[in-house]
Biotite code that builds the C-alpha atoms (Angstrom):
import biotite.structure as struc

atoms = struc.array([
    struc.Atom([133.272, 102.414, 91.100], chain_id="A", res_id=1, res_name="UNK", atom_name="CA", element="C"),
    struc.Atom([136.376, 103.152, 93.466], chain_id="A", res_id=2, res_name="UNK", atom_name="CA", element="C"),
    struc.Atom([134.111, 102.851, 96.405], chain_id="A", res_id=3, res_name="UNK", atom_name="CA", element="C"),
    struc.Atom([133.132, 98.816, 95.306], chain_id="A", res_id=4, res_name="UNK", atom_name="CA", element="C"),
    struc.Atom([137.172, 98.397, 95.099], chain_id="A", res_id=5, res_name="UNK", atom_name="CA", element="C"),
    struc.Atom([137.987, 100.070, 98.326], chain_id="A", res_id=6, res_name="UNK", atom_name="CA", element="C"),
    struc.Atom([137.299, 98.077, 101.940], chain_id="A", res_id=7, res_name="UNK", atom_name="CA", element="C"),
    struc.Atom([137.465, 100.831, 104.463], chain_id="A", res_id=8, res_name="UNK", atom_name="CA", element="C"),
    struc.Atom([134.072, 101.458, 106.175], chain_id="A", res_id=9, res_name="UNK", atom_name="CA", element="C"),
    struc.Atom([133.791, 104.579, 104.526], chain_id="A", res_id=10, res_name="UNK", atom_name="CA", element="C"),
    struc.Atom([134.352, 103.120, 101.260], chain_id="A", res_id=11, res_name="UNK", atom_name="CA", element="C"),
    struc.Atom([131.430, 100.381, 101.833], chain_id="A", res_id=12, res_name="UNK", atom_name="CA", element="C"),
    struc.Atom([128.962, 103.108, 102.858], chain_id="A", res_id=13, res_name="UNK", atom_name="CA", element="C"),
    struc.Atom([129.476, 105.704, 100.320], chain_id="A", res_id=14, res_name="UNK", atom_name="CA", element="C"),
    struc.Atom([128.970, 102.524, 98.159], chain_id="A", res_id=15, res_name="UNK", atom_name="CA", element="C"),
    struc.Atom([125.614, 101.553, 100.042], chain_id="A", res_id=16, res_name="UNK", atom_name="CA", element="C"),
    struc.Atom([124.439, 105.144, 99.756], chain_id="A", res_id=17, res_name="UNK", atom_name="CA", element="C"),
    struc.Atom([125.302, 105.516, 95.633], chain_id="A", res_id=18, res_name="UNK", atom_name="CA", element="C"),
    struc.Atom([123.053, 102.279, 95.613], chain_id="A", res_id=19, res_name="UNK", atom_name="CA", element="C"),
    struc.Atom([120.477, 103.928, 97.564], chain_id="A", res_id=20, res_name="UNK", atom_name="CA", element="C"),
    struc.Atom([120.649, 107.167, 95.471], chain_id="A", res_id=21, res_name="UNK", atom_name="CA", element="C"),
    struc.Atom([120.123, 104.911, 92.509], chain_id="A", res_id=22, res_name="UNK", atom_name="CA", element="C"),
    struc.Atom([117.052, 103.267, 93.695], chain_id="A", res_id=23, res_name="UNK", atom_name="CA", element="C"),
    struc.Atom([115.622, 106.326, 94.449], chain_id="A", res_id=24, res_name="UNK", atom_name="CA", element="C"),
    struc.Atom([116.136, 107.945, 91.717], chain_id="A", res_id=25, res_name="UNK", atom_name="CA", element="C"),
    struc.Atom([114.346, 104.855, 90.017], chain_id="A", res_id=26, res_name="UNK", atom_name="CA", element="C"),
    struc.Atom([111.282, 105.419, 92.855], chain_id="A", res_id=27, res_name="UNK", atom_name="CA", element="C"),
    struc.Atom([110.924, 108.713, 91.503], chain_id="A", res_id=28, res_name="UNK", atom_name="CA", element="C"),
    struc.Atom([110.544, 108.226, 87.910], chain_id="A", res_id=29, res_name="UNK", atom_name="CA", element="C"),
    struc.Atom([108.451, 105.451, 88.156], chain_id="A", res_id=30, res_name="UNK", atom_name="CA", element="C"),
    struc.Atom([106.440, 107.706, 90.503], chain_id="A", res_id=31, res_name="UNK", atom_name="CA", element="C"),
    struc.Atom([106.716, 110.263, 87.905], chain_id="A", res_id=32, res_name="UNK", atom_name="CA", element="C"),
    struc.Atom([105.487, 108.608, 85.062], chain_id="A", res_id=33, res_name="UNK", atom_name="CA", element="C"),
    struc.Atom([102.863, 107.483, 87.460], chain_id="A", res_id=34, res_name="UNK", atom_name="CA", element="C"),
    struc.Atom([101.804, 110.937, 88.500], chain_id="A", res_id=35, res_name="UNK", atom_name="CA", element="C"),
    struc.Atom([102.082, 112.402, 85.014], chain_id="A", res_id=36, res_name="UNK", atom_name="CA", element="C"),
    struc.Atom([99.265, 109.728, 83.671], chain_id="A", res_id=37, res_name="UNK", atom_name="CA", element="C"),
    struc.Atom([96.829, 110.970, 86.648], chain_id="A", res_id=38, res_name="UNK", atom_name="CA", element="C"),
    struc.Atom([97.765, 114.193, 85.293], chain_id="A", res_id=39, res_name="UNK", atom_name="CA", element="C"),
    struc.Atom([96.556, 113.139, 81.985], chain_id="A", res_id=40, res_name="UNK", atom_name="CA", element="C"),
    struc.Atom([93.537, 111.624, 82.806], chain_id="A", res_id=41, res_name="UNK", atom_name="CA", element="C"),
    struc.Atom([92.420, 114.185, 85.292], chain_id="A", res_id=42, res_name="UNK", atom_name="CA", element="C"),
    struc.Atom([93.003, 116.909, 82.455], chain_id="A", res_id=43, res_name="UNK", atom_name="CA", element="C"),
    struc.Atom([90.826, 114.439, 79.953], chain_id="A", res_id=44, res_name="UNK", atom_name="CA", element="C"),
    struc.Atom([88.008, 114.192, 82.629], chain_id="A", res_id=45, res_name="UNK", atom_name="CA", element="C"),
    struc.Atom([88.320, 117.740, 83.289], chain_id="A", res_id=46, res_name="UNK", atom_name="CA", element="C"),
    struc.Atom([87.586, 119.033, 79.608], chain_id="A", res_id=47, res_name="UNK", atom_name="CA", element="C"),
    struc.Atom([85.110, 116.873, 79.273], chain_id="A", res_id=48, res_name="UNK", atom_name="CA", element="C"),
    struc.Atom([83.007, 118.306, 82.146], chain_id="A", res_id=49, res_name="UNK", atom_name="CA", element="C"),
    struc.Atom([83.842, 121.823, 80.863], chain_id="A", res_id=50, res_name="UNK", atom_name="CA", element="C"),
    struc.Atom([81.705, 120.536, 78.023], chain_id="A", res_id=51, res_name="UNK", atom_name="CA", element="C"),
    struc.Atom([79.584, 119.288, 79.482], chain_id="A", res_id=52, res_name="UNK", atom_name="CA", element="C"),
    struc.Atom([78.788, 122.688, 81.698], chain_id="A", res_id=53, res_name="UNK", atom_name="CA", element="C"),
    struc.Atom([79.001, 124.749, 79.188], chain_id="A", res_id=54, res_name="UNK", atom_name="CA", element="C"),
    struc.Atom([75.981, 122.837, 77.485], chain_id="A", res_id=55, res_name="UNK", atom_name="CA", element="C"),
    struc.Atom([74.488, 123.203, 80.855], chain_id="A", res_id=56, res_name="UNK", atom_name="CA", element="C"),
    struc.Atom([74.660, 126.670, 81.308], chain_id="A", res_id=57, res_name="UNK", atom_name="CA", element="C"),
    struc.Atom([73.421, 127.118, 77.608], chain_id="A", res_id=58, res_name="UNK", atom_name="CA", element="C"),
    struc.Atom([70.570, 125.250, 78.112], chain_id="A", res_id=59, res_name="UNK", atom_name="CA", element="C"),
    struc.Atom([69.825, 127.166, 81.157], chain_id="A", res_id=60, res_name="UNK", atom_name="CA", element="C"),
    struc.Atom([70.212, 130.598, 79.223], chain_id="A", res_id=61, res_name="UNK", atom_name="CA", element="C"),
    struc.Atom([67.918, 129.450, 76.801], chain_id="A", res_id=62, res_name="UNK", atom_name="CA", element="C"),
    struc.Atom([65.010, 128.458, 79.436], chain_id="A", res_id=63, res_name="UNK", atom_name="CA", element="C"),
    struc.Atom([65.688, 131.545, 80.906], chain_id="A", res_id=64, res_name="UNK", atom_name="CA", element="C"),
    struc.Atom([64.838, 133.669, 77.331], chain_id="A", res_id=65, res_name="UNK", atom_name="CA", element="C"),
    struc.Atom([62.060, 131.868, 77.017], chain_id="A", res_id=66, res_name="UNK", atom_name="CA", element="C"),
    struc.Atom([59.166, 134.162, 77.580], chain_id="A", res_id=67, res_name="UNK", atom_name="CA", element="C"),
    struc.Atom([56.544, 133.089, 80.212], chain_id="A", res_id=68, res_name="UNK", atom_name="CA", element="C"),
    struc.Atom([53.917, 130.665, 78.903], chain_id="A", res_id=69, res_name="UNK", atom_name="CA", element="C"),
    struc.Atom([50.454, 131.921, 80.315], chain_id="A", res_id=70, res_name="UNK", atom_name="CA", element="C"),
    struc.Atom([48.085, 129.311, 81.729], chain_id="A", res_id=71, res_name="UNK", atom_name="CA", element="C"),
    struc.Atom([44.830, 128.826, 80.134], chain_id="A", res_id=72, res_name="UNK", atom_name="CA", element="C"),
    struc.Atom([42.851, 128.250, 83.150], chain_id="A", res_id=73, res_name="UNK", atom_name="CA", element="C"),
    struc.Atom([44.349, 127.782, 86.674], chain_id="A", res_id=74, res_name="UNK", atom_name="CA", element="C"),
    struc.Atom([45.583, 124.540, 88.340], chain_id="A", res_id=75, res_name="UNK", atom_name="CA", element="C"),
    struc.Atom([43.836, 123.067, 90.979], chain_id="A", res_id=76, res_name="UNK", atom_name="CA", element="C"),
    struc.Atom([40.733, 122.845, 92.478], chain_id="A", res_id=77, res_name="UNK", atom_name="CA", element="C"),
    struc.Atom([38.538, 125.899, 92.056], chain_id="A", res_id=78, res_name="UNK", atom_name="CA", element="C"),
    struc.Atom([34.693, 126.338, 93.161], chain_id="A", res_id=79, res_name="UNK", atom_name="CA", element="C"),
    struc.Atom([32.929, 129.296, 92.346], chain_id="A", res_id=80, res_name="UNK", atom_name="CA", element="C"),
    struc.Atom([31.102, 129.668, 95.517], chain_id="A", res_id=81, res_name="UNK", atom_name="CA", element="C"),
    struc.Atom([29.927, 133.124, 94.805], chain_id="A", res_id=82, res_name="UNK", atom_name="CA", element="C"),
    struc.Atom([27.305, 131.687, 92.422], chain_id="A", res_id=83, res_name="UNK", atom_name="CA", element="C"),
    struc.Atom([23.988, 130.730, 93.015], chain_id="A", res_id=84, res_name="UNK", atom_name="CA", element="C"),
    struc.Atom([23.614, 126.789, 93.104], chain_id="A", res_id=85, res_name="UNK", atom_name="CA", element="C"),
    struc.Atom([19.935, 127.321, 94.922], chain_id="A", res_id=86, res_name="UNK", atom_name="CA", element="C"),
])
């Protein structure tokens, strides 16, 4: 407040500079605020994919207990060519 009463140079730009602190300090809780509801959202988007892997990585467990189905007869072409077709 003295500075704003005072008219020396000094006086006027320790004034300025108080202003200047002031805005910044606005700047940076705005920018706080800001940052804090990326924050939140990240972390939201975040535990939601945990879920989601998790499930994942179950399912993948379970395919992977799964004993091995046997075929009942092969796929693809076959021809018996040992066979007589005479």
């Amino acid at each position: 407040m003295l500075s704003s009463v005072l008219r020396s140079e000094t006086a006027v730009r320790v004034n300025v500079e108080i202003m200047r602190a002031f805005v910044r300090l606005r700047r940076a809780s705005l920018l706080s605020d800001e940052i804090m509801r990326i924050v939140e959202d990240l972390s939201n988007r975040v535990d939601s994919h945990d879920q989601v892997i998790g499930d994942i990585v179950e399912s993948i467990r379970q395919l992977a207990a799964l004993p091995p189905r046997e075929r009942s007869r092969p796929i693809g072409f076959t021809a018996d060519l040992d066979s007589d077709s005479s």
